[in-house]
mmCIF entry with sequence, helices, sheets and N, C-alpha, C, O atoms, coordinates in Angstrom:
data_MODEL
# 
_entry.id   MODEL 
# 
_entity.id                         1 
_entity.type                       polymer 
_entity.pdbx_number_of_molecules   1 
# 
_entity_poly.entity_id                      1 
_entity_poly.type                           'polypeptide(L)' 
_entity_poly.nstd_linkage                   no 
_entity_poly.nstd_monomer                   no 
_entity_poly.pdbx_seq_one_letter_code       
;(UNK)(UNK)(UNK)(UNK)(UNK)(UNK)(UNK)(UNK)(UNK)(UNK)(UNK)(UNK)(UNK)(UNK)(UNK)(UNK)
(UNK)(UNK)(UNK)(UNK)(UNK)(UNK)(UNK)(UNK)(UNK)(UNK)(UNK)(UNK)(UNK)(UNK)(UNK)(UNK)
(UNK)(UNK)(UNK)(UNK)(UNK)(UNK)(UNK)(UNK)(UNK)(UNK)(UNK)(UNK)(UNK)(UNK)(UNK)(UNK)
(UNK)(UNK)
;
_entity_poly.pdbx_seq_one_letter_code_can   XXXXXXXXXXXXXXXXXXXXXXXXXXXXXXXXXXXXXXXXXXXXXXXXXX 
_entity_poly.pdbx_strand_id                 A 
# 
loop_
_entity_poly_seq.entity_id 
_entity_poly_seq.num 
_entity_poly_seq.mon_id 
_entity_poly_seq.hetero 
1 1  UNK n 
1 2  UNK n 
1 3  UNK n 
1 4  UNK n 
1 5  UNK n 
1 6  UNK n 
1 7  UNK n 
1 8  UNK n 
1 9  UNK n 
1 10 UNK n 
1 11 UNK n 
1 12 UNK n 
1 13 UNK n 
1 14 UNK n 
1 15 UNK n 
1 16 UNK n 
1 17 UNK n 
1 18 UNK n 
1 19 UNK n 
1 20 UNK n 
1 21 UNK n 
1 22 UNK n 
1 23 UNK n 
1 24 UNK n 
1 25 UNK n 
1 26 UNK n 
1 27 UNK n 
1 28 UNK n 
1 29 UNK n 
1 30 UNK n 
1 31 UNK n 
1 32 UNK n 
1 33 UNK n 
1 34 UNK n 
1 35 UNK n 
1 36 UNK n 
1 37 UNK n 
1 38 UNK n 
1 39 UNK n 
1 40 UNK n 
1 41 UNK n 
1 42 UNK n 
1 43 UNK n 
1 44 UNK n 
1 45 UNK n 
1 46 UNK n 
1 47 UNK n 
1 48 UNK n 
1 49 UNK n 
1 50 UNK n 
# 
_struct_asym.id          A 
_struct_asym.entity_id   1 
# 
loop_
_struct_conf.conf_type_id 
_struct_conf.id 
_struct_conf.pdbx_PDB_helix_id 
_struct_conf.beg_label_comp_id 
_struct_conf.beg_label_asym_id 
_struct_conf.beg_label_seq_id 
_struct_conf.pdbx_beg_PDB_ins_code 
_struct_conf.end_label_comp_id 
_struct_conf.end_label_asym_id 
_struct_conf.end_label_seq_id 
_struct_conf.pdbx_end_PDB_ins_code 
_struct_conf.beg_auth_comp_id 
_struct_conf.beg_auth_asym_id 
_struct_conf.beg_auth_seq_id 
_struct_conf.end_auth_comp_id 
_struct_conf.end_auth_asym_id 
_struct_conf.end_auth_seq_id 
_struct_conf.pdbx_PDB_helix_class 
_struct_conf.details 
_struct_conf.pdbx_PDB_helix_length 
HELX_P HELX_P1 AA1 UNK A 2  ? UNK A 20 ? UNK A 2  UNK A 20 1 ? 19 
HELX_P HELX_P2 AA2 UNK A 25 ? UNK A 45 ? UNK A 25 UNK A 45 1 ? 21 
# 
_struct_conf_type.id          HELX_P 
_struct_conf_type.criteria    ? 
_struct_conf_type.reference   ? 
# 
loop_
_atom_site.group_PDB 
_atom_site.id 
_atom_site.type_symbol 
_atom_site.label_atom_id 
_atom_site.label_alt_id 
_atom_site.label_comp_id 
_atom_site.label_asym_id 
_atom_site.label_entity_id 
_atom_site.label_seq_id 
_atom_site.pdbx_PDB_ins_code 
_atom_site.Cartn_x 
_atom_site.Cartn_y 
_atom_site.Cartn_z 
_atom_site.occupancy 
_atom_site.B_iso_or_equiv 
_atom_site.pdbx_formal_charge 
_atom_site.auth_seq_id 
_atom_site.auth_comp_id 
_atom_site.auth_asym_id 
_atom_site.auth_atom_id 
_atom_site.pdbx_PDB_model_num 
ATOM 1   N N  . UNK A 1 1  ? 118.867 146.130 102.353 1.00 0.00 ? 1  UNK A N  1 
ATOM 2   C CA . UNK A 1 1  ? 117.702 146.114 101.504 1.00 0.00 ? 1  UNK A CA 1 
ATOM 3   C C  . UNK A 1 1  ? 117.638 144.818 100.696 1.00 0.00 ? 1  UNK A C  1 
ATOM 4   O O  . UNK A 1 1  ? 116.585 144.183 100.643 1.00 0.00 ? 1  UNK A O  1 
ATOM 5   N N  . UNK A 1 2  ? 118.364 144.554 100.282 1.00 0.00 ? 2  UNK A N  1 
ATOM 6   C CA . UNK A 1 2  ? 118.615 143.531 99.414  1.00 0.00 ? 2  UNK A CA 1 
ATOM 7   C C  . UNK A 1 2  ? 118.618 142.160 100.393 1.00 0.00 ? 2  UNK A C  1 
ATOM 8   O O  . UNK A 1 2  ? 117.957 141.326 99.773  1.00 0.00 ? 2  UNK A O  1 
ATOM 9   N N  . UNK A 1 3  ? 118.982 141.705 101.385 1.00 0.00 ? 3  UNK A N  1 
ATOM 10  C CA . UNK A 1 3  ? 118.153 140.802 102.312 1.00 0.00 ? 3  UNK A CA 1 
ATOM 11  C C  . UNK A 1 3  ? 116.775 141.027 102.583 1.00 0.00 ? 3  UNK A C  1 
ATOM 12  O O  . UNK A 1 3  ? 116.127 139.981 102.575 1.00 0.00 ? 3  UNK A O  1 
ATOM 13  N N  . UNK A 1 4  ? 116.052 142.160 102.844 1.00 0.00 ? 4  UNK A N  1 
ATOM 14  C CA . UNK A 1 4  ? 114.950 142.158 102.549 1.00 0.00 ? 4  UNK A CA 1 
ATOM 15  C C  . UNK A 1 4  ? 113.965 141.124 101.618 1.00 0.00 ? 4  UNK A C  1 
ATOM 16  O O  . UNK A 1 4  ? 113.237 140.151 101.814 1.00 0.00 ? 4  UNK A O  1 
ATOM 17  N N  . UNK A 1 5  ? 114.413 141.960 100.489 1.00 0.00 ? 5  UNK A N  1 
ATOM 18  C CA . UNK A 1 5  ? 113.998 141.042 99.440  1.00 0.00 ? 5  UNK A CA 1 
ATOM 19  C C  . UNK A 1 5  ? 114.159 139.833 99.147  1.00 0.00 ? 5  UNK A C  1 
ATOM 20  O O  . UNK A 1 5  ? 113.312 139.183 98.534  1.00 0.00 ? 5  UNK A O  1 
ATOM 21  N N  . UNK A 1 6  ? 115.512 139.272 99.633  1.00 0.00 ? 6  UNK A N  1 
ATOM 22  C CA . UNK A 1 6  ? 115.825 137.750 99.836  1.00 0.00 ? 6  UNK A CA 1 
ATOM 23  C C  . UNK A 1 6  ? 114.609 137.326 100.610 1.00 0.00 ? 6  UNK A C  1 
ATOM 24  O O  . UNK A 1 6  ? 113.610 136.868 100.056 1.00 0.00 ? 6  UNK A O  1 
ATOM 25  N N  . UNK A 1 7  ? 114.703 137.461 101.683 1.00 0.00 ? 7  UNK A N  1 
ATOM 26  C CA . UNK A 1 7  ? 113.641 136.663 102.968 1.00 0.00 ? 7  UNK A CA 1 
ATOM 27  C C  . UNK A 1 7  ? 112.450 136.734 102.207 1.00 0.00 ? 7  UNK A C  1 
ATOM 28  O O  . UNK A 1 7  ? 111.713 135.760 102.053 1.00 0.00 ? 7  UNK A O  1 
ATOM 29  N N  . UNK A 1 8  ? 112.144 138.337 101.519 1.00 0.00 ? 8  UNK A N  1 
ATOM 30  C CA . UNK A 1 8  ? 110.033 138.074 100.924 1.00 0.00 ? 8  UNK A CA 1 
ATOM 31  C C  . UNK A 1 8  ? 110.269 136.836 99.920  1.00 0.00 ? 8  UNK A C  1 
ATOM 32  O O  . UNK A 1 8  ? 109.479 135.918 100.139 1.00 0.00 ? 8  UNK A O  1 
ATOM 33  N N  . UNK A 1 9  ? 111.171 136.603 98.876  1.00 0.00 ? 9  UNK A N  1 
ATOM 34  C CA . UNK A 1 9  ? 111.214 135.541 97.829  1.00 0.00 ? 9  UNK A CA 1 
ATOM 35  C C  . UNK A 1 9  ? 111.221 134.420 98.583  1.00 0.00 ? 9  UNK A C  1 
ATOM 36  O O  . UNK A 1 9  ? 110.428 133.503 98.371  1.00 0.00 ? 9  UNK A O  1 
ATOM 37  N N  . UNK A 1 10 ? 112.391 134.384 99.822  1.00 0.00 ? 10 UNK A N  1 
ATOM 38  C CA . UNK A 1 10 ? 112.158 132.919 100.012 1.00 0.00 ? 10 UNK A CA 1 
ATOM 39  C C  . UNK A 1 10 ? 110.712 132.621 101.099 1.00 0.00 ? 10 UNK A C  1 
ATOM 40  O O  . UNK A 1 10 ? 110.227 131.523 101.370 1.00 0.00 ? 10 UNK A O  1 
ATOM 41  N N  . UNK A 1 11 ? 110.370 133.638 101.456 1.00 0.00 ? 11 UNK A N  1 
ATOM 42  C CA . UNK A 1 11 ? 108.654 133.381 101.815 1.00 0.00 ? 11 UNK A CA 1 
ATOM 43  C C  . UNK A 1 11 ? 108.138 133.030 100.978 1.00 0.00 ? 11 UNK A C  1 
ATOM 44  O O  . UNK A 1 11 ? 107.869 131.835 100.848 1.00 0.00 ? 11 UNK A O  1 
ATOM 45  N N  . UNK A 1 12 ? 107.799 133.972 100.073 1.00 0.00 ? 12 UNK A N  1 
ATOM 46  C CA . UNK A 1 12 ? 106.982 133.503 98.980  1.00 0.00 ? 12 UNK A CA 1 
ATOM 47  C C  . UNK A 1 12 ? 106.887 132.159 98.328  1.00 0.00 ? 12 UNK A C  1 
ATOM 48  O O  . UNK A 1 12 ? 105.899 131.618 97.831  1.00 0.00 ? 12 UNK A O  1 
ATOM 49  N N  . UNK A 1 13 ? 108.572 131.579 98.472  1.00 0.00 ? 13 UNK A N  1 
ATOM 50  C CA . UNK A 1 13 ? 108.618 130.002 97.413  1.00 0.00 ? 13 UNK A CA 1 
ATOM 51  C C  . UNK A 1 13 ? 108.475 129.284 98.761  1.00 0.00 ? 13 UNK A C  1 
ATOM 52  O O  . UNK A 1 13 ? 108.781 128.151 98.391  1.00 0.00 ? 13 UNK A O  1 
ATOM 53  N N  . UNK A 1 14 ? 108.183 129.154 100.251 1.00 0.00 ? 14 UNK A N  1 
ATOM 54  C CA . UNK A 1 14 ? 107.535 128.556 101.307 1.00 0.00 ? 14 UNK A CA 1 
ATOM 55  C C  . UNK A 1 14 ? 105.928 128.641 101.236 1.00 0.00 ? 14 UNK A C  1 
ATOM 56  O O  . UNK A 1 14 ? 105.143 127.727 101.490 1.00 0.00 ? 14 UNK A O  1 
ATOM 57  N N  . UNK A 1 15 ? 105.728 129.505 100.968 1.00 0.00 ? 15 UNK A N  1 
ATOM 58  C CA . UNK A 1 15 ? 104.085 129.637 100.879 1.00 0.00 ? 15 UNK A CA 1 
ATOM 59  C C  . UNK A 1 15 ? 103.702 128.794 99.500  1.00 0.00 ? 15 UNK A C  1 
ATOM 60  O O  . UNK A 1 15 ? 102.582 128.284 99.528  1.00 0.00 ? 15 UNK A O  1 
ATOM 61  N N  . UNK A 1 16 ? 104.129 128.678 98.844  1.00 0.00 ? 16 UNK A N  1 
ATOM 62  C CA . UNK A 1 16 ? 103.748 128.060 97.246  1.00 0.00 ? 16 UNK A CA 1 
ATOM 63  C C  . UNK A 1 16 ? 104.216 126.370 97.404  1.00 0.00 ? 16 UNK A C  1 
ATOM 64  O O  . UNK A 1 16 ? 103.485 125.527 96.883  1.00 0.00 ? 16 UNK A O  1 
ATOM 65  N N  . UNK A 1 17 ? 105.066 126.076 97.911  1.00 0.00 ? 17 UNK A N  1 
ATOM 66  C CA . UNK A 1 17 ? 105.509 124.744 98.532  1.00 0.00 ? 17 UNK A CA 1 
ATOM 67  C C  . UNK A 1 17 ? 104.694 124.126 99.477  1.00 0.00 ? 17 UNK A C  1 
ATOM 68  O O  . UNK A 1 17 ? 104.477 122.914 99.484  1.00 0.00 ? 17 UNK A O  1 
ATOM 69  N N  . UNK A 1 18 ? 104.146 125.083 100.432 1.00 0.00 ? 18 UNK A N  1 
ATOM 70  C CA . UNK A 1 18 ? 103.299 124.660 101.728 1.00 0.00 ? 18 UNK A CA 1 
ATOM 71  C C  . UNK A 1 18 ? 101.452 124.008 100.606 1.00 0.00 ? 18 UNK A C  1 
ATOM 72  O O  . UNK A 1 18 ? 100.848 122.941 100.497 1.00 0.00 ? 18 UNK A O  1 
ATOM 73  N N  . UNK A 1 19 ? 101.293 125.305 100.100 1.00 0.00 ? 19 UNK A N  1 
ATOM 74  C CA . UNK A 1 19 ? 99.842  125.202 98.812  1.00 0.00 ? 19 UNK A CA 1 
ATOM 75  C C  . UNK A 1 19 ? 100.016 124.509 98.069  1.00 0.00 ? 19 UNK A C  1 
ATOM 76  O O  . UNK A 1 19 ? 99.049  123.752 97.980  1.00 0.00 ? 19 UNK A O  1 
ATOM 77  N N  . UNK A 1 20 ? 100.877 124.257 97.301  1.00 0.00 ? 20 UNK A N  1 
ATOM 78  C CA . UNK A 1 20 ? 100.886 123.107 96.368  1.00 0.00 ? 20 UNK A CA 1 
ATOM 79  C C  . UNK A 1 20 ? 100.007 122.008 96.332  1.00 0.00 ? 20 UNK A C  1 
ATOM 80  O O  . UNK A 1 20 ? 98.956  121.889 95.702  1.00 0.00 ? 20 UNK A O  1 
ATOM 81  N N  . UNK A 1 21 ? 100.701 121.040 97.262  1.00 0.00 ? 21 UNK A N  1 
ATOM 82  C CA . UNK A 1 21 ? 99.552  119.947 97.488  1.00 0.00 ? 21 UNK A CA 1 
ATOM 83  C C  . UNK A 1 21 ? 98.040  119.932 97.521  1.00 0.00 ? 21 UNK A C  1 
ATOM 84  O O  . UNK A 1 21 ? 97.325  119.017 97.114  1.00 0.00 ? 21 UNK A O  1 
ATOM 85  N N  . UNK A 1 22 ? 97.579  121.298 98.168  1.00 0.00 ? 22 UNK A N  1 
ATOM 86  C CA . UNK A 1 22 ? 95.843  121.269 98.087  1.00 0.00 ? 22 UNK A CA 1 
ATOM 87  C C  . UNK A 1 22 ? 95.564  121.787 96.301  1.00 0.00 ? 22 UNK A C  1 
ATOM 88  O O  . UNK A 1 22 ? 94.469  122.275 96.024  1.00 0.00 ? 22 UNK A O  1 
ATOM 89  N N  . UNK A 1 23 ? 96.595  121.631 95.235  1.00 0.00 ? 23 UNK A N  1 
ATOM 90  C CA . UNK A 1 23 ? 95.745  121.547 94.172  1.00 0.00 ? 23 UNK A CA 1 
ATOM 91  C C  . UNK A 1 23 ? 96.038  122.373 93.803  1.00 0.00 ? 23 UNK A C  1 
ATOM 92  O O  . UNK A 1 23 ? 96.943  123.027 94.321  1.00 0.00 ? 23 UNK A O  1 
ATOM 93  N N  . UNK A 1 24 ? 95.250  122.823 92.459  1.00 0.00 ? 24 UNK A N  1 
ATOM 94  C CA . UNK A 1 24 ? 95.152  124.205 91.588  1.00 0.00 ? 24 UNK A CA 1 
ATOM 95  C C  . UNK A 1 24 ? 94.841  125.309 91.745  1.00 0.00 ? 24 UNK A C  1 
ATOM 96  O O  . UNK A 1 24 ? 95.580  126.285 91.611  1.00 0.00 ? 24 UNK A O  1 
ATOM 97  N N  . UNK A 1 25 ? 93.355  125.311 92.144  1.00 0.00 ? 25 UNK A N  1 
ATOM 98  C CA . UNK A 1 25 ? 92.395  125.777 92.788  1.00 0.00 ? 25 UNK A CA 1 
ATOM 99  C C  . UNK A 1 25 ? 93.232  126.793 93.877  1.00 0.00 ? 25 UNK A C  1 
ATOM 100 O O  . UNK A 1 25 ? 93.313  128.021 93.857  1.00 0.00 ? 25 UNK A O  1 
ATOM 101 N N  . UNK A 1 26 ? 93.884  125.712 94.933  1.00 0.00 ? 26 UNK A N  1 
ATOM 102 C CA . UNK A 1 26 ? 94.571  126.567 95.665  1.00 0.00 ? 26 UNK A CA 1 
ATOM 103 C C  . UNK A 1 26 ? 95.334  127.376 95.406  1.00 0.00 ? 26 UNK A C  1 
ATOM 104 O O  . UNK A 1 26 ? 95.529  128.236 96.265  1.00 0.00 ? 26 UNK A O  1 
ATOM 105 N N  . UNK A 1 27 ? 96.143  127.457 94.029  1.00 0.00 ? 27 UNK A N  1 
ATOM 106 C CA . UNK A 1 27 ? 97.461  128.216 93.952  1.00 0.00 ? 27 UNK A CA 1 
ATOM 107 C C  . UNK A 1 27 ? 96.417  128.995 93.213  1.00 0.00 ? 27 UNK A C  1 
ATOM 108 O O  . UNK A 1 27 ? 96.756  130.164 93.392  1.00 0.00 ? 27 UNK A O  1 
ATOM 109 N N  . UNK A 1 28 ? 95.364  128.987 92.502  1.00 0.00 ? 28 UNK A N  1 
ATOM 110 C CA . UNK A 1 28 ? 94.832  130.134 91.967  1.00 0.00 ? 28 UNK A CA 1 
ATOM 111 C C  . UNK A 1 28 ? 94.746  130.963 92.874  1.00 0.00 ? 28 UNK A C  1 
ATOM 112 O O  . UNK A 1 28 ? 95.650  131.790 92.993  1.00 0.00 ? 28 UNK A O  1 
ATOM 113 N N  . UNK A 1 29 ? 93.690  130.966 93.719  1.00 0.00 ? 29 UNK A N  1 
ATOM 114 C CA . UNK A 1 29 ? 93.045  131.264 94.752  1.00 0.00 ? 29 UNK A CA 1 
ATOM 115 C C  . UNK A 1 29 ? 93.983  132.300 95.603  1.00 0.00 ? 29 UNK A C  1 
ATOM 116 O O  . UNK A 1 29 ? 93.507  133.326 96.090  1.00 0.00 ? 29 UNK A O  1 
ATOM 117 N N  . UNK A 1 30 ? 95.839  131.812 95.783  1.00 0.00 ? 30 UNK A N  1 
ATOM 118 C CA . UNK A 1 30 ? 96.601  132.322 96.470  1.00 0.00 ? 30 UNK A CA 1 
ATOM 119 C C  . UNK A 1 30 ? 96.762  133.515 95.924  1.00 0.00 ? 30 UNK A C  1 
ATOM 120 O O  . UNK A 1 30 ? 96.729  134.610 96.486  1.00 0.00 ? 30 UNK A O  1 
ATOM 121 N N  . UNK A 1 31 ? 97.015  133.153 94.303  1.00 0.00 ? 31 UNK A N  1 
ATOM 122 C CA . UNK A 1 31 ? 97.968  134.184 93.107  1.00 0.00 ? 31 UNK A CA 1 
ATOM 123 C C  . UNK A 1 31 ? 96.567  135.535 93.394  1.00 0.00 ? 31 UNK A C  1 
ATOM 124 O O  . UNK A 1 31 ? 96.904  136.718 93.435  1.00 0.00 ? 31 UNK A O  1 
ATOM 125 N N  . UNK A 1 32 ? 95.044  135.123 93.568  1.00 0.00 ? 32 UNK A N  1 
ATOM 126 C CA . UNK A 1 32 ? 94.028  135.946 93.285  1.00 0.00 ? 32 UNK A CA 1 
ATOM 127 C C  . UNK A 1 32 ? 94.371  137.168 94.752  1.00 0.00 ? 32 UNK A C  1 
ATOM 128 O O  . UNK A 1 32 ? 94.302  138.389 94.894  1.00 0.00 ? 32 UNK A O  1 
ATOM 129 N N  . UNK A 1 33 ? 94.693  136.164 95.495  1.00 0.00 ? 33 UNK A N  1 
ATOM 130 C CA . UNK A 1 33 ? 95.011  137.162 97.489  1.00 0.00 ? 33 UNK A CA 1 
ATOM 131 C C  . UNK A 1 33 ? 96.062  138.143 97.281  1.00 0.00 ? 33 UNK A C  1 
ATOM 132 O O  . UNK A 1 33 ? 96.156  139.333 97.582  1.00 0.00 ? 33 UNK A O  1 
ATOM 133 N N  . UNK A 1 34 ? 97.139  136.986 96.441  1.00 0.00 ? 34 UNK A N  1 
ATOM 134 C CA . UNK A 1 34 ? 98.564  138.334 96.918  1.00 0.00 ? 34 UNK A CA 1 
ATOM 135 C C  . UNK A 1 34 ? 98.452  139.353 95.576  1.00 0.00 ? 34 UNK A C  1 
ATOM 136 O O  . UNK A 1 34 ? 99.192  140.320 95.760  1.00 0.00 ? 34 UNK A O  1 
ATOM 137 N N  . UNK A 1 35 ? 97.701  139.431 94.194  1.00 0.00 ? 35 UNK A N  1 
ATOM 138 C CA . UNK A 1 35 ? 97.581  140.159 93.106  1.00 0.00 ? 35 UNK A CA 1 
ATOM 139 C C  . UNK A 1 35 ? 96.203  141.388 94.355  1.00 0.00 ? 35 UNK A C  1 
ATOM 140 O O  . UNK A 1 35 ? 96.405  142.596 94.481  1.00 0.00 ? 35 UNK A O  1 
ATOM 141 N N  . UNK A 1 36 ? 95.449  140.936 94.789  1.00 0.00 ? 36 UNK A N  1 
ATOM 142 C CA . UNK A 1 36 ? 94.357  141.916 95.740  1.00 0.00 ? 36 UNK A CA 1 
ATOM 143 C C  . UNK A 1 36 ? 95.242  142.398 96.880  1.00 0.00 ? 36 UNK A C  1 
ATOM 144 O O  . UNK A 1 36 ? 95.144  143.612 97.058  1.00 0.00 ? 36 UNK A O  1 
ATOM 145 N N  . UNK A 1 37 ? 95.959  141.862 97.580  1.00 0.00 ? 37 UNK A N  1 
ATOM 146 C CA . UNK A 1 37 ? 96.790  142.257 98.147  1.00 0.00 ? 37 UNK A CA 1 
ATOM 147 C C  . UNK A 1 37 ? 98.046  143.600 97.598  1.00 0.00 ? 37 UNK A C  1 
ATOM 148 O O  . UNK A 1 37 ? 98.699  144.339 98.336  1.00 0.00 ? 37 UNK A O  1 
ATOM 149 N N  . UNK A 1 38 ? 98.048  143.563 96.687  1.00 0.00 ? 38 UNK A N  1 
ATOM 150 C CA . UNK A 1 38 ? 99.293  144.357 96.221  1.00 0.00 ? 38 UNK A CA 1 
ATOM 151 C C  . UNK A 1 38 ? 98.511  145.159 95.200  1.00 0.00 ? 38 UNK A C  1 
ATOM 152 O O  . UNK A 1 38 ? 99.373  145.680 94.492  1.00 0.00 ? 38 UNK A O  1 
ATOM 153 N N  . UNK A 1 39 ? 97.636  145.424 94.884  1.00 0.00 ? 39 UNK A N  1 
ATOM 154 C CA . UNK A 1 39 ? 96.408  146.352 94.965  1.00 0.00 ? 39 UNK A CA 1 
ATOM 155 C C  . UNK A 1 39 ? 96.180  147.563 95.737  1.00 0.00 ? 39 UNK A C  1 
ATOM 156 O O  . UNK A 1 39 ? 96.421  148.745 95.491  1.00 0.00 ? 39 UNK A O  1 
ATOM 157 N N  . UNK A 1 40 ? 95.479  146.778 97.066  1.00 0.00 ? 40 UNK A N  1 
ATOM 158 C CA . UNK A 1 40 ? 95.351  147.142 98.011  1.00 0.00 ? 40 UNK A CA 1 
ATOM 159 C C  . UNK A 1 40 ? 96.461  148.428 98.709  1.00 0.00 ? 40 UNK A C  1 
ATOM 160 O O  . UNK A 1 40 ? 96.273  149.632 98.888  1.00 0.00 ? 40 UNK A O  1 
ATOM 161 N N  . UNK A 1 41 ? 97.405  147.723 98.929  1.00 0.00 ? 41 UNK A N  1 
ATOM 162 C CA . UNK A 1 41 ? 98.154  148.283 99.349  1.00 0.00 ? 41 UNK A CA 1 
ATOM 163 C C  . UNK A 1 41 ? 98.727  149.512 98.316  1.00 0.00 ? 41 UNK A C  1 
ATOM 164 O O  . UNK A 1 41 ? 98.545  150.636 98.782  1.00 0.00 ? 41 UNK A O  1 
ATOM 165 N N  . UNK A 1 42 ? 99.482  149.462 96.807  1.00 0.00 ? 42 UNK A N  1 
ATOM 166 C CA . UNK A 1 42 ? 99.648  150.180 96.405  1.00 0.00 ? 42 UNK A CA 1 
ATOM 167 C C  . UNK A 1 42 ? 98.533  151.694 96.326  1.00 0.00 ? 42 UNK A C  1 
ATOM 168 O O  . UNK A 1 42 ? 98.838  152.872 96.140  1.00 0.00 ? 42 UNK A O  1 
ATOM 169 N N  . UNK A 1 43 ? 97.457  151.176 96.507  1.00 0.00 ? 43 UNK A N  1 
ATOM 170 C CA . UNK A 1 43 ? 96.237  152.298 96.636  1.00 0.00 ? 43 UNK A CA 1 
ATOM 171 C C  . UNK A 1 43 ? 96.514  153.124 98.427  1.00 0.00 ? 43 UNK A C  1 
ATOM 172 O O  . UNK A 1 43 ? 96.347  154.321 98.659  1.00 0.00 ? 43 UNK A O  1 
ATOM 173 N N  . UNK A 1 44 ? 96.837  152.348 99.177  1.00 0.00 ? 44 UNK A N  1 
ATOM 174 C CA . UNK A 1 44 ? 96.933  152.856 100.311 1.00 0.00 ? 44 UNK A CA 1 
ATOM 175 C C  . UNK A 1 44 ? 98.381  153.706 99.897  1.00 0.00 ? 44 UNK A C  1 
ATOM 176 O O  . UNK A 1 44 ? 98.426  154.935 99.858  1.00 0.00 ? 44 UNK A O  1 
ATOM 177 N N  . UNK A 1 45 ? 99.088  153.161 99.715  1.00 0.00 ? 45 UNK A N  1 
ATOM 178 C CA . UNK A 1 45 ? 100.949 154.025 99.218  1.00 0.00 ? 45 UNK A CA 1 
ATOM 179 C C  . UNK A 1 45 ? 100.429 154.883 98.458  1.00 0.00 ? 45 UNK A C  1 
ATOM 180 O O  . UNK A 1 45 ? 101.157 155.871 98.559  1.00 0.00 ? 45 UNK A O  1 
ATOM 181 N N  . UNK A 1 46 ? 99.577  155.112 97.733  1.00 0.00 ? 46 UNK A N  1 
ATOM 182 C CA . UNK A 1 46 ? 99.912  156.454 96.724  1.00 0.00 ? 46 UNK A CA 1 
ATOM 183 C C  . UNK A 1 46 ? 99.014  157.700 97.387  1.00 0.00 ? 46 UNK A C  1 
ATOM 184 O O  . UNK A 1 46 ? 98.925  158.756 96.760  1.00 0.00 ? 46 UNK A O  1 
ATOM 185 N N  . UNK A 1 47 ? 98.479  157.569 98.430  1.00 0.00 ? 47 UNK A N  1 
ATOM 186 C CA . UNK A 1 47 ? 96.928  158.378 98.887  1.00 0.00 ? 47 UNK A CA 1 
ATOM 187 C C  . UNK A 1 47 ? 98.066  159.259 99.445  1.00 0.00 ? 47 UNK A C  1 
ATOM 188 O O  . UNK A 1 47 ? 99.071  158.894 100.056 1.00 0.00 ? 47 UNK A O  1 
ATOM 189 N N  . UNK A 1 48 ? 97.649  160.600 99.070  1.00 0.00 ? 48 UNK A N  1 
ATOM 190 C CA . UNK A 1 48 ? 97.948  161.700 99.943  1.00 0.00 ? 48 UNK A CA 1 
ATOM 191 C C  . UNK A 1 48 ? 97.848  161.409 101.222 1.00 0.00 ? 48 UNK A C  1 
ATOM 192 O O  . UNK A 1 48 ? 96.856  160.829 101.664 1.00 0.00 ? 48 UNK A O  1 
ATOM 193 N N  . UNK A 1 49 ? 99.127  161.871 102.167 1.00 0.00 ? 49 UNK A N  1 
ATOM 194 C CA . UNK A 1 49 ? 98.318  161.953 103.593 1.00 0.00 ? 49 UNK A CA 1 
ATOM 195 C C  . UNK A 1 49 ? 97.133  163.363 103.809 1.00 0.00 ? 49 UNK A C  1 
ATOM 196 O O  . UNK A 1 49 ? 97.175  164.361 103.090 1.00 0.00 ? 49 UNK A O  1 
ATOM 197 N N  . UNK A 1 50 ? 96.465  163.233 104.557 1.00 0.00 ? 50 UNK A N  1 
ATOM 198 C CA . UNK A 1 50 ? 95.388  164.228 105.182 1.00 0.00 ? 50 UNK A CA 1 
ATOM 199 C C  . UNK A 1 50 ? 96.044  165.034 106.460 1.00 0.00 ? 50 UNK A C  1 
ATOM 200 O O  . UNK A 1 50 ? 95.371  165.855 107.083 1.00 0.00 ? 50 UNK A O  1 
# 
């Protein structure tokens, strides 16, 4: 489990390294996807199954 979580962090600081360069804008823009992203999903995780 705990490699798990290693690999998502060091994704995460690859994805923010890769964006960087296109600016601010961009890292807003990212922070706005993976905050809707993890949204998203927590709404799908908590739904009763049918």
């Amino acid at each position: 489990m705990a490699v798990q979580y290693l690999l998502i962090g060091v994704g995460v600081l690859a994805l923010v390294w890769i964006i960087t360069p296109f600016g601010d804008e961009a890292l807003a823009a990212l922070t706005v996807v993976s905050r809707l992203e993890l949204l998203t999903s927590a709404l799908f995780l908590t739904c009763p199954a049918r």
